[in-house]
C-alpha positions as CSV (number, residue, x, y, z in Angstrom):
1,X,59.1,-41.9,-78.1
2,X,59.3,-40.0,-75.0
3,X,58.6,-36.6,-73.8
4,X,62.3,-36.4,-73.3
5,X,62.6,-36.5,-77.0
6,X,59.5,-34.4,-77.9
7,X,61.8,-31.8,-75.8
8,X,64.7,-31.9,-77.3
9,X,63.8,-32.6,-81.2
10,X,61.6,-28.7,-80.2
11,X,58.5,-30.8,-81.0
12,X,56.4,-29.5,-78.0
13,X,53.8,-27.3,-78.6
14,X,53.7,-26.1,-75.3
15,X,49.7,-27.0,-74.5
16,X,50.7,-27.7,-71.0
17,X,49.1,-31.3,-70.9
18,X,51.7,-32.8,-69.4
19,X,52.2,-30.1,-66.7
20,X,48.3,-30.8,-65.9
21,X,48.2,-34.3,-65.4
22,X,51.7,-35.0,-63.8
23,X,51.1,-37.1,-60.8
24,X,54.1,-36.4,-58.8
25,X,54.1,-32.1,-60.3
26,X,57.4,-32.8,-62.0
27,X,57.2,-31.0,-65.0
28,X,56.9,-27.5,-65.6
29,X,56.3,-25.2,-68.5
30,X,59.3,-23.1,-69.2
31,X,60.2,-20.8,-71.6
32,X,62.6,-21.4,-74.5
33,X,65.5,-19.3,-76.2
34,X,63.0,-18.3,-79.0
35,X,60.7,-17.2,-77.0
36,X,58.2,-20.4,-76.9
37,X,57.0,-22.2,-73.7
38,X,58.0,-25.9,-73.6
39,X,57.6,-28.6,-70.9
40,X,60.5,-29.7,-68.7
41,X,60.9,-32.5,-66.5
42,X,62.6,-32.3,-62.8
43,X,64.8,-35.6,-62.6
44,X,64.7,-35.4,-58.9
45,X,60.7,-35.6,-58.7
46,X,59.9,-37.7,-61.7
47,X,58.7,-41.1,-60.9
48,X,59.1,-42.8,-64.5
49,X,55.6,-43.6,-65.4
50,X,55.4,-42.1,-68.5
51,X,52.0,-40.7,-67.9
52,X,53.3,-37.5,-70.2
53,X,54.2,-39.7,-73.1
54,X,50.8,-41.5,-73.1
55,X,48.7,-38.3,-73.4
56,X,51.6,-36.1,-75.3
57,X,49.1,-35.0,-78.5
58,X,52.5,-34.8,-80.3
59,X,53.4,-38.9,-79.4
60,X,49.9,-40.6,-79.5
61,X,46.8,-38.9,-81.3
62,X,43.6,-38.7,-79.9
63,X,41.5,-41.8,-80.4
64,X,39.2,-39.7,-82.1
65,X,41.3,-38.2,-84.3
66,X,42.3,-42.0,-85.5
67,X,38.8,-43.7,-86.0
68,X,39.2,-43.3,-89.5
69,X,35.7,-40.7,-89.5
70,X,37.1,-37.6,-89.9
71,X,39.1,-36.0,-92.4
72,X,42.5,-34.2,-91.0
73,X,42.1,-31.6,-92.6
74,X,38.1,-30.3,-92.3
75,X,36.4,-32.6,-89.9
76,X,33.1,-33.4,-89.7
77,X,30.5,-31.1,-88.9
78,X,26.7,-30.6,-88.8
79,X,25.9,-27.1,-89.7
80,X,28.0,-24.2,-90.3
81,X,26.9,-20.3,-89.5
82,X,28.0,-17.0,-89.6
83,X,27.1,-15.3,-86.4
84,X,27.9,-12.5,-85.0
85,X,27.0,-11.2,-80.9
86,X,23.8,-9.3,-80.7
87,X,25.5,-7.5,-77.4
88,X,27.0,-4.5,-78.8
89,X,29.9,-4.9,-76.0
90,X,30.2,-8.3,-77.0
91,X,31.0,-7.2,-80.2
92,X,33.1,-4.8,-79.7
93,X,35.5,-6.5,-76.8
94,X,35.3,-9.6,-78.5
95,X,37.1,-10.8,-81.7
96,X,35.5,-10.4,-85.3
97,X,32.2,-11.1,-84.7
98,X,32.3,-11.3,-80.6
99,X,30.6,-15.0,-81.0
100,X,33.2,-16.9,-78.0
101,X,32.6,-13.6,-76.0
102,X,29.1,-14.2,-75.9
103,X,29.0,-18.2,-75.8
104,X,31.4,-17.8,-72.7
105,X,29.2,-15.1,-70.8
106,X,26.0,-17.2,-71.6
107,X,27.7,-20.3,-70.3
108,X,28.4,-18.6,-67.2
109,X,25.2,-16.0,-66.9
110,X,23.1,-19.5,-67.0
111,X,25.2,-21.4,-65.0
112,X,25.6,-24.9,-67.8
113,X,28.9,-24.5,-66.3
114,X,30.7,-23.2,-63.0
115,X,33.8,-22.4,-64.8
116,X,35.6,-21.3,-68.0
117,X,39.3,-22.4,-69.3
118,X,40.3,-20.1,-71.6
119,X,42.9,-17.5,-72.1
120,X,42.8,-13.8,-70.4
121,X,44.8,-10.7,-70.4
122,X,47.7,-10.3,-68.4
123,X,47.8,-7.2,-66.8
124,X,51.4,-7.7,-65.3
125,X,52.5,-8.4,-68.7
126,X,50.9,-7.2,-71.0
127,X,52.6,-9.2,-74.1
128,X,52.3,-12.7,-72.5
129,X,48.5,-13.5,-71.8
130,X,47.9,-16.2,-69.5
131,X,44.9,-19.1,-68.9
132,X,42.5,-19.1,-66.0
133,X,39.5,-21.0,-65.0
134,X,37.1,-18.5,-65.7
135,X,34.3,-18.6,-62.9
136,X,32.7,-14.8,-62.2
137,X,31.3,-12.5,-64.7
138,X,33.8,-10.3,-63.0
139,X,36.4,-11.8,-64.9
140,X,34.9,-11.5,-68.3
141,X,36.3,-8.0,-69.2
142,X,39.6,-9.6,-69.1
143,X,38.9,-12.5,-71.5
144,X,41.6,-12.2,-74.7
145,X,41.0,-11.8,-78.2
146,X,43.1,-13.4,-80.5
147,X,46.5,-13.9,-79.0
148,X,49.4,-15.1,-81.3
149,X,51.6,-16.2,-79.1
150,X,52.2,-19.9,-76.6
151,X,49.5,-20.2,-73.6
152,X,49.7,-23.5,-71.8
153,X,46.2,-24.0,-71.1
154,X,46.2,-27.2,-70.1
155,X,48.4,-26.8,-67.4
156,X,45.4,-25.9,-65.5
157,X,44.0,-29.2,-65.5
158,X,45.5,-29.9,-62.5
159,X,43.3,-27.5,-60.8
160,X,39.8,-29.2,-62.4
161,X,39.3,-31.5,-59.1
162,X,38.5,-28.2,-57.3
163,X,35.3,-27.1,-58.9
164,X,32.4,-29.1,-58.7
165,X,29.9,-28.8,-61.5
166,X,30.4,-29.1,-65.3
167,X,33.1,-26.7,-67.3
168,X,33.6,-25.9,-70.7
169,X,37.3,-24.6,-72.7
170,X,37.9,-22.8,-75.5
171,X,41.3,-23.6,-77.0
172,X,43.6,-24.2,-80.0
173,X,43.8,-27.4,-82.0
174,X,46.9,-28.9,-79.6
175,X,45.1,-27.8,-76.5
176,X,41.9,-29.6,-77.6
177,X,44.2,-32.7,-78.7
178,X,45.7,-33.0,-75.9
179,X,42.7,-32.2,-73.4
180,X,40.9,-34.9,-75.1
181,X,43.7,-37.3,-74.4
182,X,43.9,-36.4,-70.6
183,X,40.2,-36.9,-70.6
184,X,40.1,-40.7,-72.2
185,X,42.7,-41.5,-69.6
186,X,41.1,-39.8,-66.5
187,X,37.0,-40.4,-66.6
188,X,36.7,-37.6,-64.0
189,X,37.8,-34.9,-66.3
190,X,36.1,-36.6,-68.8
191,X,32.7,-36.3,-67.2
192,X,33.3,-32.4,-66.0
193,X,33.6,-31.0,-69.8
194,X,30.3,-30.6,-71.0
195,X,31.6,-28.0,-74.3
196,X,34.8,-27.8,-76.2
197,X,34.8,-24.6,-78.6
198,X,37.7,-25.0,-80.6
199,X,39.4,-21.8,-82.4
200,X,40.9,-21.9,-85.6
201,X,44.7,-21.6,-85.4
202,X,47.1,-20.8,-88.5
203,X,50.1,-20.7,-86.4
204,X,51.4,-19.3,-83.1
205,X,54.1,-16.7,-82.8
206,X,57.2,-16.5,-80.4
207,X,56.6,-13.9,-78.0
208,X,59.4,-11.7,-79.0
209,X,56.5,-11.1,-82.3
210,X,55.0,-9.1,-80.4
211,X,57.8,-7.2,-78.9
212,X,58.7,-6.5,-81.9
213,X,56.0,-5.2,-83.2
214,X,56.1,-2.8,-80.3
215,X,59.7,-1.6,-81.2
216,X,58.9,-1.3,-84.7
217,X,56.1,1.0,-83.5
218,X,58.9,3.0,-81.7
219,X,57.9,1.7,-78.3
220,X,59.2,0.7,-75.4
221,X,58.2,-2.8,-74.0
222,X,58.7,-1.9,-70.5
223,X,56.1,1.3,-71.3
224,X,53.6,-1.1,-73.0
225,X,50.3,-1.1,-70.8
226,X,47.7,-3.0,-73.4
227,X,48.5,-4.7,-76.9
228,X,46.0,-6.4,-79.1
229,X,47.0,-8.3,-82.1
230,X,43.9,-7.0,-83.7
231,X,41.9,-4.6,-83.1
232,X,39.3,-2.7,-85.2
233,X,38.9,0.7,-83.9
234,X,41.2,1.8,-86.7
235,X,40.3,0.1,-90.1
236,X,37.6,-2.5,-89.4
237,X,37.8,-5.3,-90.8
238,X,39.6,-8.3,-89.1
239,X,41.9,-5.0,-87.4
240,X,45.3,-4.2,-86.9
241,X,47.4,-4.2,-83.7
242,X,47.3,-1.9,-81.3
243,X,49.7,-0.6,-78.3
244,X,48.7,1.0,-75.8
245,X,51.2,2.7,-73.6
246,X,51.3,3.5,-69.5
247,X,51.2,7.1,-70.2
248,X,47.8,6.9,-72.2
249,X,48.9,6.9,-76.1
250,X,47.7,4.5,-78.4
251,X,50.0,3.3,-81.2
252,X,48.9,1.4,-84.4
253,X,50.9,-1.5,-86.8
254,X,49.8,-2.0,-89.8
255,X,48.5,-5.9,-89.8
256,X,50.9,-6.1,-92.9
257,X,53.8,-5.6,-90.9
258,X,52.4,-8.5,-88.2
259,X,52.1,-10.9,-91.8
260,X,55.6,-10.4,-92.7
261,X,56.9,-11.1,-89.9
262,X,55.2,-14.6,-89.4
263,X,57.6,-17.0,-90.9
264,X,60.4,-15.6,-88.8
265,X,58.7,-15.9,-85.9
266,X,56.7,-19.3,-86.1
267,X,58.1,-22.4,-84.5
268,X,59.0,-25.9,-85.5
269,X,55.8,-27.5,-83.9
270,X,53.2,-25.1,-86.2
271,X,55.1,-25.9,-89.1
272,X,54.3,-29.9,-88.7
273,X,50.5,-29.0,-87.5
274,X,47.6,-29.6,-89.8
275,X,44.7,-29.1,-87.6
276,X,43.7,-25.5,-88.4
277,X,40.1,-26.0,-87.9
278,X,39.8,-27.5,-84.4
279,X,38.5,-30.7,-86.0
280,X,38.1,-32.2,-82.2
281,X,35.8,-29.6,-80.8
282,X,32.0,-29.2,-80.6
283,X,32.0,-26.1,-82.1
284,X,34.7,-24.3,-84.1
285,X,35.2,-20.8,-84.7
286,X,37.3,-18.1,-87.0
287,X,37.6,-15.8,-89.6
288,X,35.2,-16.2,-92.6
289,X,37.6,-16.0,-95.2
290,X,36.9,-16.7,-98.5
291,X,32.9,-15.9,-97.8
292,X,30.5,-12.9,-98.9
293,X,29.8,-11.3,-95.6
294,X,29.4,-8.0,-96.7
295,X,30.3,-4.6,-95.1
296,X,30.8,-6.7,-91.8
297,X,33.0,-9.4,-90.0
298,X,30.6,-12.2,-88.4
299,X,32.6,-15.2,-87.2
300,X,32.4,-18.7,-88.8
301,X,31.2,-21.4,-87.0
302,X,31.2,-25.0,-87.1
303,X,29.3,-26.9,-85.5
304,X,30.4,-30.6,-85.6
305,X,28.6,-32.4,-82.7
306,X,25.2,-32.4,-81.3
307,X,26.2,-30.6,-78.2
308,X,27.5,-27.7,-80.0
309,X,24.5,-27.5,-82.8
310,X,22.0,-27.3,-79.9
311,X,23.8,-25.0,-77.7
312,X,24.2,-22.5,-80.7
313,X,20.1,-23.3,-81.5
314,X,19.9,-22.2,-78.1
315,X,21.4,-18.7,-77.9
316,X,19.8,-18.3,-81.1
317,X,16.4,-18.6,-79.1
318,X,17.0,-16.4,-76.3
319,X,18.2,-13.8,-79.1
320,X,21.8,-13.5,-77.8
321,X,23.4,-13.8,-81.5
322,X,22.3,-12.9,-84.7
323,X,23.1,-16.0,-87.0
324,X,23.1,-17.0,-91.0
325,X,22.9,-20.5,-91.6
326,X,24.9,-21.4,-94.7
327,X,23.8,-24.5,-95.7
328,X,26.0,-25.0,-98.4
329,X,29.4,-25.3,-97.5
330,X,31.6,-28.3,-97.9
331,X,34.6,-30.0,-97.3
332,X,36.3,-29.2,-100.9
333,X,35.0,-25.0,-99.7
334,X,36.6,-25.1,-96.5
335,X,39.9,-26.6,-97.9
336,X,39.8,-23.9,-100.2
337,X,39.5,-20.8,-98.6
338,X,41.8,-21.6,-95.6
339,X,44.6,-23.3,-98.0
340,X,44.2,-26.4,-96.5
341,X,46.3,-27.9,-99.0
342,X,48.9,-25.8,-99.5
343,X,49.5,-26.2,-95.4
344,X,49.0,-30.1,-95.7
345,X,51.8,-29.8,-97.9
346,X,54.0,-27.2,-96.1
347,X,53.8,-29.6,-92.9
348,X,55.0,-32.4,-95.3
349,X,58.1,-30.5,-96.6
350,X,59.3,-29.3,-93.6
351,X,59.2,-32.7,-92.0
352,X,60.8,-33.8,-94.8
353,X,63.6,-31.2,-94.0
354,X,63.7,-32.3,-90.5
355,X,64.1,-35.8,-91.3
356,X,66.9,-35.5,-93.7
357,X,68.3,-33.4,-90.9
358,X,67.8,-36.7,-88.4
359,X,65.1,-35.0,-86.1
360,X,62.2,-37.1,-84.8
361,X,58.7,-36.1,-86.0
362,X,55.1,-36.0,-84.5
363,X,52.8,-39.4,-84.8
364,X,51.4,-37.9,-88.4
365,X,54.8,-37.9,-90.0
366,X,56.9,-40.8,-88.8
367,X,56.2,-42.9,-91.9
368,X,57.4,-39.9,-94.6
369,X,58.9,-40.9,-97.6
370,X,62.2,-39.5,-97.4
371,X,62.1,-38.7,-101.0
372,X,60.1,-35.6,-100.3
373,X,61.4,-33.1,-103.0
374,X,62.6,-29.7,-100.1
375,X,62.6,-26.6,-102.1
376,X,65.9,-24.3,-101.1
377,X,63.1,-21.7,-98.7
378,X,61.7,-25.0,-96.9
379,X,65.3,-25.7,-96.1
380,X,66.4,-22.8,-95.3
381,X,63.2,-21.5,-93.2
382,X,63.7,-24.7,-91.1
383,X,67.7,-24.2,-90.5
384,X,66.7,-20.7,-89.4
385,X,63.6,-22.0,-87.0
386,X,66.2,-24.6,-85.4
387,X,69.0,-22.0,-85.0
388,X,66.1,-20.1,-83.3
389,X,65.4,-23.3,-81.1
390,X,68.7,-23.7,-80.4
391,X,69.5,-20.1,-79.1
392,X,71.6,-19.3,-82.0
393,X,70.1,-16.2,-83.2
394,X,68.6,-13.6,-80.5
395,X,64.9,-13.1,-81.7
396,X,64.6,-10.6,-78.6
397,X,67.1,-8.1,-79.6
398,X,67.1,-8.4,-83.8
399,X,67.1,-5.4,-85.4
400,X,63.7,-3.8,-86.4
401,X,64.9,-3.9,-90.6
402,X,65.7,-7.9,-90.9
403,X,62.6,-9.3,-90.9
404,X,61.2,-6.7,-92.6
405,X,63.9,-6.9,-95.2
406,X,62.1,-9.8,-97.4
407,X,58.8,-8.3,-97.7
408,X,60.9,-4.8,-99.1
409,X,62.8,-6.7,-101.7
410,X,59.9,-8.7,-102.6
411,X,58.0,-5.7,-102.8
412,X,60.6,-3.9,-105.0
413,X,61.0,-6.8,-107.3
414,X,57.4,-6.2,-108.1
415,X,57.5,-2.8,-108.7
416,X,60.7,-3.4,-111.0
417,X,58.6,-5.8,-113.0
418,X,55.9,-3.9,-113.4
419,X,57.8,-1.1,-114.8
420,X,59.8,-3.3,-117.2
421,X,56.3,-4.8,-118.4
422,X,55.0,-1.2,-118.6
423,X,58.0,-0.3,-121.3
424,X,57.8,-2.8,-123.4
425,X,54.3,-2.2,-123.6
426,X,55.4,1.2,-124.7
């Protein structure tokens, strides 16, 4: 398999690997009819050496990933915490509990590394955030919270040979995939990253999500000067998004609306991805669900290597975030309370769906039975995601009621129910 054909079967998750590590600077990350980012290859200036197929995460795994030590779905890790940043600006700017706020700024403030990769506000576009290699504190009040939508981080690779000491990146499960394959096939990279904190990823959304939260808001994208996916100035909590406009009004969307709209807006490549958890990272980081935490929202960590165990034993030491251990948490927990199965088999069924429909699929599913039972809303979900792919439907422009439409009839069915069961009772 090629990148050619990651391309075109709308495999590419847009990590920006490829675009990193291209000798000859032939590929570029461009963005797609539905609103994606996806690699693409200059004829003219590529040279043929299939460097991009050999560390494409979507074509060959990490070696790591296929030792046969780790479990796809959880990993392995050492300890596991709930912490949250003892700065109260940390906490505040950052996401749930501010923990990769504060792990970035100490990083920095101590100098373990001379730059960041990670993701930052855009402020000439607000709804498309871009990646930087973070290297001042200066920069720090522009580092993103959680951004839903396609970032090609690793792009930036390219730009690694320029700083001198060690650097650390915080990324999504692709990114850290396919940074870990650049680094087996280039020691120099290999030797700079000293930390890899991984976040956990459900699922990215096309950027016309967010537009369309902002129009459903009654907005105007072109009058949008902030948006947060989830902020927590209005109900706590894990938060709700959040416009901000250039002429100083702030606009809230319920985080239901951002929920129902997910399935609409997700694309092929998160449909086939199992790797919620960051598995590959040193530490991984996300949303305590399915945990006691109380009145507050502390982030979960994992820390599944040495390096990330003593770095968080570390900022516990110099009292820079308040941590729980919680020594009892398992495999069998974890797969629980972030549906691990249920999204083990979603990624089946839909490459099932893709199959039958004669698309190529990802390393992981190229030996699936193709007697994969598809129920009707697998098939029909992936005809709408490659119609989407395809430019067939305009996800800029669609009307604010259609993909709100399921959740309302859904919601109605329920309330019919409940009234039928209410007069029989009678």
């Amino acid at each position: 398999m090629t990148l050619a054909d990651i391309i075109t079967n709308h495999l590419c998750t847009g990590c920006g690997t490829c675009a990193g590590v291209c000798p000859s600077s032939a590929i570029s990350m461009v963005p797609t009819p539905d609103g994606f980012i996806r690699a693409d290859i200059d004829p003219s200036l590529c040279k043929t050496c299939d460097l991009c197929a050999e560390i494409c995460p979507q074509i060959h795994p990490p070696k790591t990933l296929m030792d046969g030590t780790k479990s796809p779905l959880t990993g392995t890790f050492q300890s596991t915490w709930l912490a949250s940043a003892k700065d109260s600006k940390d906490r505040e700017e950052g996401q749930t509990g501010g923990f990769v706020r504060t792990v970035v700024r100490y990083l920095l403030e101590s100098q373990r590394v001379d730059a960041v990769l990670t993701v930052i506000d855009n402020p000439a576009d607000p709804l498309r955030p871009q990646a930087l290699w973070l290297k001042s504190m200066n920069d720090l009040p522009r580092l993103a919270k959680s951004k839903y939508c396609p970032v090609s981080l690793n792009s930036l690779l390219k730009n690694i040979k320029t700083i001198n000491g060690d650097v650390a990146v915080t990324g999504l499960g692709c990114h850290l995939h396919g940074l870990i394959n650049a680094a087996d096939r280039f020691p120099d990279i290999k030797r700079k990253i000293a930390f890899k904190i991984g976040l956990f990823c459900d699922r990215i959304l096309s950027f016309y999500a967010a537009e369309f939260l902002v129009r459903s808001a009654g907005v105007s994208v072109s009058n949008v000067s902030g948006f947060e996916y989830r902020h927590k100035g209005r109900h706590g909590g894990y938060g709700d998004p959040k416009i901000q406009t250039r002429d100083g009004n702030d606009f809230w969307v319920p985080n239901s609306r951002r929920i129902a709209i997910r399935e609409l807006f997700t694309p092929l490549a998160c449909r086939l991805c199992v790797d919620k958890l960051n598995i590959l990272a040193d530490i991984s980081c996300g949303d305590p669900h399915g945990m006691d935490t109380g009145n507050r929202t502390p982030t979960f960590v994992l820390a599944r290597t040495a390096a990330g165990e003593d770095l968080i034993n570390e900022m516990i030491t110099l009292d820079l975030i308040s941590c729980k251990k919680t020594p009892n948490i398992t495999p069998d927990n974890l797969t629980k309370w972030h549906k691990l199965d249920q999204r083990l088999n979603r990624c089946l069924t839909y490459g099932a769906a893709l199959k039958e429909k004669g698309y190529l699929l990802p390393y992981h599913l190229q030996h699936l039975s193709p007697d994969t039972i598809l129920p009707r809303h697998v098939k029909r979900r992936t005809r709408m995601a490659l119609w989407c792919a395809e430019g067939k439907i305009n996800l800029k422009n669609i009307p604010v009621w259609i993909p709100l439409l399921p959740g309302k009839i859904s919601h109605a069915v329920g309330v019919l129910k409940r009234a039928i069961r209410k007069c029989f009772r009678i």
